[in-house]
mmCIF file as gemmi writes it, N, C-alpha and C atoms, coordinates in Angstrom:
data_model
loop_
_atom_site.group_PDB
_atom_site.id
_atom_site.type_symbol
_atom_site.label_atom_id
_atom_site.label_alt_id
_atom_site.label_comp_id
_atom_site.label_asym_id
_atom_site.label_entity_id
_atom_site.label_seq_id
_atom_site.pdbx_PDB_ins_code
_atom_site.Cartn_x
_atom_site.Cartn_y
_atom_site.Cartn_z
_atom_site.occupancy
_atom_site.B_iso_or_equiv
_atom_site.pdbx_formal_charge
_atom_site.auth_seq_id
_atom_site.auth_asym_id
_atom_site.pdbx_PDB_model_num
ATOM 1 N N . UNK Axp A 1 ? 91.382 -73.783 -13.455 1 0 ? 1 A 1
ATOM 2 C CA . UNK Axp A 1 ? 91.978 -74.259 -14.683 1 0 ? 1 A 1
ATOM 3 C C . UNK Axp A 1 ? 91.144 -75.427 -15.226 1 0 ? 1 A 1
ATOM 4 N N . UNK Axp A 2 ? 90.969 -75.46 -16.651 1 0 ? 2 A 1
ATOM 5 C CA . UNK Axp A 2 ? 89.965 -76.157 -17.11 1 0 ? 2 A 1
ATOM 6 C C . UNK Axp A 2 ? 90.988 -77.44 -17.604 1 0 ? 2 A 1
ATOM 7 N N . UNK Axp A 3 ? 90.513 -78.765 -17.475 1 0 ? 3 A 1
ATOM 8 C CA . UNK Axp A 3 ? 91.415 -80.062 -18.163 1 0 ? 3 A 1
ATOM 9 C C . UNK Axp A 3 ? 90.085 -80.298 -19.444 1 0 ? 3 A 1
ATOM 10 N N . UNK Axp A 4 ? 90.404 -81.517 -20.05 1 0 ? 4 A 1
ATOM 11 C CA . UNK Axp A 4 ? 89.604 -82.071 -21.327 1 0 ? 4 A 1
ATOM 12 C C . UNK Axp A 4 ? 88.841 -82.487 -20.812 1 0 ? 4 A 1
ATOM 13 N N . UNK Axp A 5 ? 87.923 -82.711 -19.472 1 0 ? 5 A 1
ATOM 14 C CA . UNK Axp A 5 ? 87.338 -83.751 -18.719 1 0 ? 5 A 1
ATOM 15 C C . UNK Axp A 5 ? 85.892 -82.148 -19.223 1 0 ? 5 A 1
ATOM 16 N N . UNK Axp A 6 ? 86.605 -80.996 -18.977 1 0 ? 6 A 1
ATOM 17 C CA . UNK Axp A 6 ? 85.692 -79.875 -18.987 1 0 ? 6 A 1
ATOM 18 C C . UNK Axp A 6 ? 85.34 -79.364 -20.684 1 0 ? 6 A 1
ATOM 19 N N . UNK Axp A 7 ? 86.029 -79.736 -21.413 1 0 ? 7 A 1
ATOM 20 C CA . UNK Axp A 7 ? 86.597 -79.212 -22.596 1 0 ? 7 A 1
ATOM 21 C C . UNK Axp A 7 ? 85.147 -79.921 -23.431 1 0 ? 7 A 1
ATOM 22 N N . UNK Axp A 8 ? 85.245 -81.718 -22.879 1 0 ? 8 A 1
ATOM 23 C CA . UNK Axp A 8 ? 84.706 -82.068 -23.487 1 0 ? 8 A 1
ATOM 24 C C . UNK Axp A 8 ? 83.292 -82.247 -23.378 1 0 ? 8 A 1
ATOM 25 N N . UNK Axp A 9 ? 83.302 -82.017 -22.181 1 0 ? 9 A 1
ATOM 26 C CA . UNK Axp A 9 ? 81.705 -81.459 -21.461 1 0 ? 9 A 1
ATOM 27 C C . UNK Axp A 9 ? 81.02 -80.469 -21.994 1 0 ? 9 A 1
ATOM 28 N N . UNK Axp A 10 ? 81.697 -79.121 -22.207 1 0 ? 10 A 1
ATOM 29 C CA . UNK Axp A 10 ? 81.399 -77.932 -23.15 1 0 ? 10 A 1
ATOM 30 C C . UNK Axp A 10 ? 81.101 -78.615 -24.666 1 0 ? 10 A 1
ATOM 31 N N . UNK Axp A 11 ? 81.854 -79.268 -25.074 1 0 ? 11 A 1
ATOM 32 C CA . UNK Axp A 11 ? 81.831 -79.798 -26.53 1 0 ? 11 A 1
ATOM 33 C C . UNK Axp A 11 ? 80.207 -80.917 -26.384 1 0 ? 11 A 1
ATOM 34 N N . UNK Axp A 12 ? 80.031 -81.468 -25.579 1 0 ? 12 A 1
ATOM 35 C CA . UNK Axp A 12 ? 78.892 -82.557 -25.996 1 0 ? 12 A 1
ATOM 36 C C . UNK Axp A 12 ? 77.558 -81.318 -25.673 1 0 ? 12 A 1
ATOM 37 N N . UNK Axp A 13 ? 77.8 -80.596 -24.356 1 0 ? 13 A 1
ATOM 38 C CA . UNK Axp A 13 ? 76.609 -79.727 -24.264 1 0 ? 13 A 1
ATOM 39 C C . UNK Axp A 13 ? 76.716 -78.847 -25.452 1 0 ? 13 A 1
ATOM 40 N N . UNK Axp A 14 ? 77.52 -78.28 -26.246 1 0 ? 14 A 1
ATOM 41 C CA . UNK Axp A 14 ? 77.051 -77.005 -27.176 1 0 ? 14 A 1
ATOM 42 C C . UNK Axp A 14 ? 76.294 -78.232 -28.563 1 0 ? 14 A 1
ATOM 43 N N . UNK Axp A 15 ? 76.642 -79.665 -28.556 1 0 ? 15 A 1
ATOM 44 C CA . UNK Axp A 15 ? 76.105 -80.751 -29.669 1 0 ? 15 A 1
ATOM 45 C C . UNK Axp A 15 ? 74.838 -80.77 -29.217 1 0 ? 15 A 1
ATOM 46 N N . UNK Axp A 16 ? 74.299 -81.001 -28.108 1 0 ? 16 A 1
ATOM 47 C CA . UNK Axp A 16 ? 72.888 -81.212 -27.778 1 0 ? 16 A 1
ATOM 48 C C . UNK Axp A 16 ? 72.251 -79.751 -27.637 1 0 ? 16 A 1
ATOM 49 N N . UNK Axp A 17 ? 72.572 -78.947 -27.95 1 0 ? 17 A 1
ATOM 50 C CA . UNK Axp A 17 ? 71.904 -77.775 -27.914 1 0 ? 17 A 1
ATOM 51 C C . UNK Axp A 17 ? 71.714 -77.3 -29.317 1 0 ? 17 A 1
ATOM 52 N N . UNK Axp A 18 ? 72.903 -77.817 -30.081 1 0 ? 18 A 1
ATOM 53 C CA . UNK Axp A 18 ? 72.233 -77.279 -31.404 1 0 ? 18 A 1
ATOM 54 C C . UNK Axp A 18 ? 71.156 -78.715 -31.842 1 0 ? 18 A 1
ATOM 55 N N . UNK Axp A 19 ? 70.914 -79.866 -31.18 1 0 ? 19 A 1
ATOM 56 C CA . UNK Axp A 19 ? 70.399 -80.836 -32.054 1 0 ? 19 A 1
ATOM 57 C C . UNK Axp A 19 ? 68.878 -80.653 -31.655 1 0 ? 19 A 1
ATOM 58 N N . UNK Axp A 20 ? 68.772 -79.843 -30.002 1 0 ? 20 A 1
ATOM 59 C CA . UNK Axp A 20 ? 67.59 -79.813 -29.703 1 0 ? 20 A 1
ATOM 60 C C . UNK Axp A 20 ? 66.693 -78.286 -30.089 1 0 ? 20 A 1
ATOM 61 N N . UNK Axp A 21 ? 67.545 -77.344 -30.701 1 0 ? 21 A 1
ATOM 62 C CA . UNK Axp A 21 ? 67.195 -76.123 -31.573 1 0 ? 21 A 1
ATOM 63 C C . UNK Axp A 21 ? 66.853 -76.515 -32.665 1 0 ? 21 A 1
ATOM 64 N N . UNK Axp A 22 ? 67.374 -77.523 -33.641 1 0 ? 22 A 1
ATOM 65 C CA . UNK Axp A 22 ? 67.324 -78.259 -34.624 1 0 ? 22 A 1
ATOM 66 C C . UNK Axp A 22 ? 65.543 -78.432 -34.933 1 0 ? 22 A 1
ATOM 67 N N . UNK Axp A 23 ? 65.333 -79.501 -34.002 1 0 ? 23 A 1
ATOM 68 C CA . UNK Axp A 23 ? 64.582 -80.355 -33.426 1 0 ? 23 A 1
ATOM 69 C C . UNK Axp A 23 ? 63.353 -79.52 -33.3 1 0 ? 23 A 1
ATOM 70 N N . UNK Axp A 24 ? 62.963 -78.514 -32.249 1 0 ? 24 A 1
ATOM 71 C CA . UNK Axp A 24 ? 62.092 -77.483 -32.402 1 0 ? 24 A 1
ATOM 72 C C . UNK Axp A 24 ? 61.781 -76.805 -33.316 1 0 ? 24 A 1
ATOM 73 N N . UNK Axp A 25 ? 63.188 -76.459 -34.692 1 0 ? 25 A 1
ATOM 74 C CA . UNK Axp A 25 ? 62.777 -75.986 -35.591 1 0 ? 25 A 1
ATOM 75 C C . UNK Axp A 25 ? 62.031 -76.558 -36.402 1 0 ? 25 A 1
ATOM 76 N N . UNK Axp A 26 ? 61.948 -77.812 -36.489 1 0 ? 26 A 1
ATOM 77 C CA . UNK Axp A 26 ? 61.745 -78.268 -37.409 1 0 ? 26 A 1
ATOM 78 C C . UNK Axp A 26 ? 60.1 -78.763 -36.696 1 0 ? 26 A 1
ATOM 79 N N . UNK Axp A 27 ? 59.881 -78.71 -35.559 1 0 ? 27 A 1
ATOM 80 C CA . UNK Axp A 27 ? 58.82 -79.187 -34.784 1 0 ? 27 A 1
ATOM 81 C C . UNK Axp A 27 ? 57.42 -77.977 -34.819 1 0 ? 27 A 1
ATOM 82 N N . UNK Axp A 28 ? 57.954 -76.792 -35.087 1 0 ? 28 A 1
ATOM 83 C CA . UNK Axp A 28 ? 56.94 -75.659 -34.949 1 0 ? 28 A 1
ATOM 84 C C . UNK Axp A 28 ? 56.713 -75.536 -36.876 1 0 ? 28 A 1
ATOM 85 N N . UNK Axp A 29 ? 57.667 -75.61 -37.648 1 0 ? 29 A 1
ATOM 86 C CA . UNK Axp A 29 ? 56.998 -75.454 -39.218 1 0 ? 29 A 1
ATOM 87 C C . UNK Axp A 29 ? 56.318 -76.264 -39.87 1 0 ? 29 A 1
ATOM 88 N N . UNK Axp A 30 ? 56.076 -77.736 -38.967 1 0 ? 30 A 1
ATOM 89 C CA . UNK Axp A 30 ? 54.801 -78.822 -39.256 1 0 ? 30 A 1
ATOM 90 C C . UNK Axp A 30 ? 53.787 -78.47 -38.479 1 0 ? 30 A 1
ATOM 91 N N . UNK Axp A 31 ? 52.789 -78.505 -38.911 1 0 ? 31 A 1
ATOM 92 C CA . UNK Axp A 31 ? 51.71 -78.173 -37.798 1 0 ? 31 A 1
ATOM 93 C C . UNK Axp A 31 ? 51.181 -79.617 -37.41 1 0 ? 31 A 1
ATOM 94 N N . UNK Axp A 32 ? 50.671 -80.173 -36.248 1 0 ? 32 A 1
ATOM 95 C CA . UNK Axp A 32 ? 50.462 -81.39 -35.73 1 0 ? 32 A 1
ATOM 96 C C . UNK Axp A 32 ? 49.386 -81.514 -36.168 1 0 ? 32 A 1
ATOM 97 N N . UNK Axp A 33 ? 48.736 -82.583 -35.623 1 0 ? 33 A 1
ATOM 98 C CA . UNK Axp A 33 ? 47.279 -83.604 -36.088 1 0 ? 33 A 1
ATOM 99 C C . UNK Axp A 33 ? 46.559 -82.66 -35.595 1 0 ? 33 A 1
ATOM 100 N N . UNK Axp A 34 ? 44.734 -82.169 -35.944 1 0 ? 34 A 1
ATOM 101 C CA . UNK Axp A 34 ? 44.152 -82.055 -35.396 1 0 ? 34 A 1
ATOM 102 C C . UNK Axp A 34 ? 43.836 -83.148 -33.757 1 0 ? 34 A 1
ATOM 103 N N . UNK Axp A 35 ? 43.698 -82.381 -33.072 1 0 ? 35 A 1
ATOM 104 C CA . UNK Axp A 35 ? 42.484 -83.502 -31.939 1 0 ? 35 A 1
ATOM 105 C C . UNK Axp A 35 ? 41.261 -83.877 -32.058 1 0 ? 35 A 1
ATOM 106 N N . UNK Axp A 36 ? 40.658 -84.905 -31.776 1 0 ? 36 A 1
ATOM 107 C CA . UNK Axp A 36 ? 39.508 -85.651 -31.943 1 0 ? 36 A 1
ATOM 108 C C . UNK Axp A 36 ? 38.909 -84.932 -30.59 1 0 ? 36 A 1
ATOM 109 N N . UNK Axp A 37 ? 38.915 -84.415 -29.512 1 0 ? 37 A 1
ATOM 110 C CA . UNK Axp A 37 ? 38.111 -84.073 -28.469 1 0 ? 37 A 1
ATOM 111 C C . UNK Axp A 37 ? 39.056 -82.71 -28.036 1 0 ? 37 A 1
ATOM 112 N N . UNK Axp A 38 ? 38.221 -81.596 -27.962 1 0 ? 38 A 1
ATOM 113 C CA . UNK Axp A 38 ? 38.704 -80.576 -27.298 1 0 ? 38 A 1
ATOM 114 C C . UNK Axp A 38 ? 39.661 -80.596 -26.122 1 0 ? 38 A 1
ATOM 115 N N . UNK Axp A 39 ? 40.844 -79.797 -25.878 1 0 ? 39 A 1
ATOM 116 C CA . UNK Axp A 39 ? 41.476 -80.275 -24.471 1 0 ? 39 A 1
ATOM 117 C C . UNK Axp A 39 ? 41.232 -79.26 -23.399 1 0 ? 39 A 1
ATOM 118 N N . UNK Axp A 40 ? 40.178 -78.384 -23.769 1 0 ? 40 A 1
ATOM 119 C CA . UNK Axp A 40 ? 39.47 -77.668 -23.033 1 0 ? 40 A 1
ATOM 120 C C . UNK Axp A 40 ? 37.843 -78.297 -22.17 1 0 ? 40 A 1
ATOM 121 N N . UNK Axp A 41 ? 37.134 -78.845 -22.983 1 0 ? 41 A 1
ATOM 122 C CA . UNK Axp A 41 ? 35.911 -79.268 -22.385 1 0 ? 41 A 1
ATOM 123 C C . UNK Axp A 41 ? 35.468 -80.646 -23.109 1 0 ? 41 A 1
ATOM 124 N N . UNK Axp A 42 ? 36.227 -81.364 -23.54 1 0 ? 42 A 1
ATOM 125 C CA . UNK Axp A 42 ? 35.922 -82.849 -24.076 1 0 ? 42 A 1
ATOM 126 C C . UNK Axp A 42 ? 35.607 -83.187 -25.142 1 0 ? 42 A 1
ATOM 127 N N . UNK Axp A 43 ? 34.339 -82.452 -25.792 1 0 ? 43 A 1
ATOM 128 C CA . UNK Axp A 43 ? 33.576 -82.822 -26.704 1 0 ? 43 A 1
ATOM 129 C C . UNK Axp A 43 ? 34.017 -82.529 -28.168 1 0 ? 43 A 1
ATOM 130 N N . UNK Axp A 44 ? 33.439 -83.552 -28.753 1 0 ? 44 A 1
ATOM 131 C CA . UNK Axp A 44 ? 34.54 -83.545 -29.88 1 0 ? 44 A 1
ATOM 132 C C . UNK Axp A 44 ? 34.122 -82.402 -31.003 1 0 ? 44 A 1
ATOM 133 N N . UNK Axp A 45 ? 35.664 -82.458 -31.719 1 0 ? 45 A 1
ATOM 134 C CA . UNK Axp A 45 ? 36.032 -81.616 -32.402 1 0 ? 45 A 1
ATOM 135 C C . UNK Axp A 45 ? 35.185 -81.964 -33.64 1 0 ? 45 A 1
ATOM 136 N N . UNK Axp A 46 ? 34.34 -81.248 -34.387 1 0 ? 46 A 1
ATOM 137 C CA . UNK Axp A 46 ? 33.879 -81.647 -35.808 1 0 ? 46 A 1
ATOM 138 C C . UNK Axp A 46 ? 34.905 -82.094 -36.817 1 0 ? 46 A 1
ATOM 139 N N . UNK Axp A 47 ? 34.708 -82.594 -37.938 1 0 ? 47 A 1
ATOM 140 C CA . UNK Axp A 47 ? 35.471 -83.458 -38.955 1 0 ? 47 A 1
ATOM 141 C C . UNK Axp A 47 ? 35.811 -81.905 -40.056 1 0 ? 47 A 1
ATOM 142 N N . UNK Axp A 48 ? 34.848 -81.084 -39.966 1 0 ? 48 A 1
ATOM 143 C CA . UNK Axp A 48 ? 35.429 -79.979 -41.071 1 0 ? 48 A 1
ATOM 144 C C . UNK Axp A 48 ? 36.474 -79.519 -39.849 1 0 ? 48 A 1
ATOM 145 N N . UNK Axp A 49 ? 35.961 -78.786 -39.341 1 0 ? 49 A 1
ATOM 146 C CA . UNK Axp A 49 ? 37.057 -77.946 -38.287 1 0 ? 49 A 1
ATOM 147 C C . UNK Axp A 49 ? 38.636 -78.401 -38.369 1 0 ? 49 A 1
ATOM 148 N N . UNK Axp A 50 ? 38.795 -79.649 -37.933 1 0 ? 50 A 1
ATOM 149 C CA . UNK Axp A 50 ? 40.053 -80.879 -38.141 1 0 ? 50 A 1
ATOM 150 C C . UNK Axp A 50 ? 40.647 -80.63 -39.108 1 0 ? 50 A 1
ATOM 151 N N . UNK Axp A 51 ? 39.672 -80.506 -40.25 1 0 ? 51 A 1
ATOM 152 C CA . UNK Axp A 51 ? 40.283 -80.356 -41.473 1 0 ? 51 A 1
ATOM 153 C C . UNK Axp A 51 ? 40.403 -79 -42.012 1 0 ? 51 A 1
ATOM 154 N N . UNK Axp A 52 ? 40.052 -78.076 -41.89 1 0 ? 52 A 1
ATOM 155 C CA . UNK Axp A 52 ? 40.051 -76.634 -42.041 1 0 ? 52 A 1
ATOM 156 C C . UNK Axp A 52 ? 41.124 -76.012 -41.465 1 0 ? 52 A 1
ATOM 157 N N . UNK Axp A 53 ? 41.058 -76.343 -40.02 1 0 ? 53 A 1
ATOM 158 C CA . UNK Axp A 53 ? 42.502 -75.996 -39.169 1 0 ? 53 A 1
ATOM 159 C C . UNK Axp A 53 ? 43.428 -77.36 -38.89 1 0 ? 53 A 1
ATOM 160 N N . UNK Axp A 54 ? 44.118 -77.467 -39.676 1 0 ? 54 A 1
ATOM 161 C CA . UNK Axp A 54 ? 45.492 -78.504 -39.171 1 0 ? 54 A 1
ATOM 162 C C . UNK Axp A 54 ? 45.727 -78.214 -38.047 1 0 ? 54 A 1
ATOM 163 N N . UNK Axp A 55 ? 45.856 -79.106 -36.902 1 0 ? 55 A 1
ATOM 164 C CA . UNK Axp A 55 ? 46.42 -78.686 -35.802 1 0 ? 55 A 1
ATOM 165 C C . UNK Axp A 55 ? 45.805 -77.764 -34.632 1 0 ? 55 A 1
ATOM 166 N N . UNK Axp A 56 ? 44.562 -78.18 -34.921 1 0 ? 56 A 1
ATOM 167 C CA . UNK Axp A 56 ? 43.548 -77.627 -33.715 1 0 ? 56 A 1
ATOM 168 C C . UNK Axp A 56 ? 43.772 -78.337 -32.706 1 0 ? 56 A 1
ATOM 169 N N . UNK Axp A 57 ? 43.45 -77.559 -31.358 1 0 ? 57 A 1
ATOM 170 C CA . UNK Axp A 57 ? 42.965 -78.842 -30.327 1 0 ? 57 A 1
ATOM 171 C C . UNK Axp A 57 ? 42.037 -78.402 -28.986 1 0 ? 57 A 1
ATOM 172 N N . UNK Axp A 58 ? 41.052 -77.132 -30.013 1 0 ? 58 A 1
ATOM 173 C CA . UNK Axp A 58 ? 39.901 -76.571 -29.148 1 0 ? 58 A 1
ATOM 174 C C . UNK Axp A 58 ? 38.455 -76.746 -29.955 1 0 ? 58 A 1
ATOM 175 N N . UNK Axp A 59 ? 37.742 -77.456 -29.798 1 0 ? 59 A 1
ATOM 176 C CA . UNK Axp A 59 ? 36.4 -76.731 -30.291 1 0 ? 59 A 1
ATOM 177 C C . UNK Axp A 59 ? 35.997 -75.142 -30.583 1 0 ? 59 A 1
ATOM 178 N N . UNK Axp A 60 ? 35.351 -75.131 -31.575 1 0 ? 60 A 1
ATOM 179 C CA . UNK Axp A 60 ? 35.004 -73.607 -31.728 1 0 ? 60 A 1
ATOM 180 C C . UNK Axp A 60 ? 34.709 -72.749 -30.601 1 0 ? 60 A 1
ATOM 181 N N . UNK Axp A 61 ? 33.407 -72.9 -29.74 1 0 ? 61 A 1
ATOM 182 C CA . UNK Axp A 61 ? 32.964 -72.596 -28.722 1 0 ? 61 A 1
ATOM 183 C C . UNK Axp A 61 ? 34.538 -71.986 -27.609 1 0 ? 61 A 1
ATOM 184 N N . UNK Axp A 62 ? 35.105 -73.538 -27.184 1 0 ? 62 A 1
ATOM 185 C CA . UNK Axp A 62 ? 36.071 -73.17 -26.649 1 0 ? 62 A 1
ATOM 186 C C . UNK Axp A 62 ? 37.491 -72.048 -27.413 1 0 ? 62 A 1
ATOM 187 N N . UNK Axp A 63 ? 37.661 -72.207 -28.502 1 0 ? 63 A 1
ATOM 188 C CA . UNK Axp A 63 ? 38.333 -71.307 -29.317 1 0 ? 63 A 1
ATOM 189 C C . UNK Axp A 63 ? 37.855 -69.865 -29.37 1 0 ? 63 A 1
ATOM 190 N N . UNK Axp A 64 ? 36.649 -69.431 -29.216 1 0 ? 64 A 1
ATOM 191 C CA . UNK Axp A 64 ? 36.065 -68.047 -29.549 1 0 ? 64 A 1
ATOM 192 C C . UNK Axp A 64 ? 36.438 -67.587 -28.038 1 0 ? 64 A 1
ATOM 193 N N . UNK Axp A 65 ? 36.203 -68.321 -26.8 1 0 ? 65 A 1
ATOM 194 C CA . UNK Axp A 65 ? 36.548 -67.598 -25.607 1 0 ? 65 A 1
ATOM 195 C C . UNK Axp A 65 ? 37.519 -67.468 -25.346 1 0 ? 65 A 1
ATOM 196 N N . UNK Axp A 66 ? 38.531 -68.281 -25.97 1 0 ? 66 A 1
ATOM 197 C CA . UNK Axp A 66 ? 39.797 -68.071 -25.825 1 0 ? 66 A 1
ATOM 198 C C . UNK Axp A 66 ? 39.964 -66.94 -26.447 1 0 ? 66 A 1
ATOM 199 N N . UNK Axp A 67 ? 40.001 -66.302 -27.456 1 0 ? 67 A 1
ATOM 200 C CA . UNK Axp A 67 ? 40.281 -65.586 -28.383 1 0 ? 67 A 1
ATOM 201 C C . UNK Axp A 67 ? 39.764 -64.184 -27.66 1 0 ? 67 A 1
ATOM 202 N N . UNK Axp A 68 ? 38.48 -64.394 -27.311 1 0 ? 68 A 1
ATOM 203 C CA . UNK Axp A 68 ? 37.844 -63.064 -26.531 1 0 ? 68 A 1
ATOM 204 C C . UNK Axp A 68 ? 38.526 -62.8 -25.191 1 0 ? 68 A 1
ATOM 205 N N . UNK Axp A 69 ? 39.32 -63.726 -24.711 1 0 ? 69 A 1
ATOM 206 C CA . UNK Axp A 69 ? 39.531 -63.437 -23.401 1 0 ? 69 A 1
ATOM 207 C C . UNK Axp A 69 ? 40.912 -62.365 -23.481 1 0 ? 69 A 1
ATOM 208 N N . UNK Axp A 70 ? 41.865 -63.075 -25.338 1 0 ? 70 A 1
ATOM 209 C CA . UNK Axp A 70 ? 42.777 -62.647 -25.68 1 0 ? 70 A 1
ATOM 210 C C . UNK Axp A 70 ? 42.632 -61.011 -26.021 1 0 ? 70 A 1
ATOM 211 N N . UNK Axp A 71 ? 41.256 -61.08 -26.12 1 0 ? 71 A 1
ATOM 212 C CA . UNK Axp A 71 ? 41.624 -59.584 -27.132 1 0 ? 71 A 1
ATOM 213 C C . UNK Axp A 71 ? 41.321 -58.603 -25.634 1 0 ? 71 A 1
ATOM 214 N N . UNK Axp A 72 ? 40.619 -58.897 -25.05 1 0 ? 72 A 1
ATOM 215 C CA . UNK Axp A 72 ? 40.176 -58.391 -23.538 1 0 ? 72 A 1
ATOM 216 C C . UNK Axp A 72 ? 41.438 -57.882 -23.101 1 0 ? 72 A 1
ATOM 217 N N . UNK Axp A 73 ? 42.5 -58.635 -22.603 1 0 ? 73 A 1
ATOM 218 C CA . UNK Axp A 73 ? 43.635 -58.37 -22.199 1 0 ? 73 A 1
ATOM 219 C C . UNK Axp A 73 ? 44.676 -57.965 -22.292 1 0 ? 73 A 1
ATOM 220 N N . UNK Axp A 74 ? 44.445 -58.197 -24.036 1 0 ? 74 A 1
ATOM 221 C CA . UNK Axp A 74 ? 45.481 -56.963 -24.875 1 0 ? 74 A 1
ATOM 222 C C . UNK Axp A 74 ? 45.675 -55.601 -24.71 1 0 ? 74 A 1
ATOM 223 N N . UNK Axp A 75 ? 44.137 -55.369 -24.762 1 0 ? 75 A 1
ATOM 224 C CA . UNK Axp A 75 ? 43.994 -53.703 -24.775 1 0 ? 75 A 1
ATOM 225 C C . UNK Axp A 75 ? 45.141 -52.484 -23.561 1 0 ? 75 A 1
């Protein structure tokens, strides 16, 4: 048998679940800063790239193998 001790436990967890769905939503339709240094191999990211892609945080180099490794594994 459930008392208000449970009632209200259910009630604060279903509040933080919609605030942290909220929160993500609104976190994935901004795209973040570019990075200044790859978080793959260090070296920095060029100033067009940064600016071309909002929200990079691979160097090209490192981006193309990623991408190749992606399509590799798809198949």
């Amino acid at each position: 048998m459930s008392d208000i001790a449970d009632f209200a436990n259910d009630l604060v967890q279903e509040r933080i679940d919609a605030a942290l769905a909220a929160r993500n939503a609104a976190k994935s339709s901004t795209p973040g800063h570019s990075l200044m240094f790859c978080e793959s191999c260090d070296e920095s990211i060029p100033e067009a790239r940064r600016l071309a892609q909002v929200g990079c945080t691979q160097c090209v180099s490192c981006q193309s193998q990623n991408e190749k490794r992606g399509a590799h594994y798809a198949r």
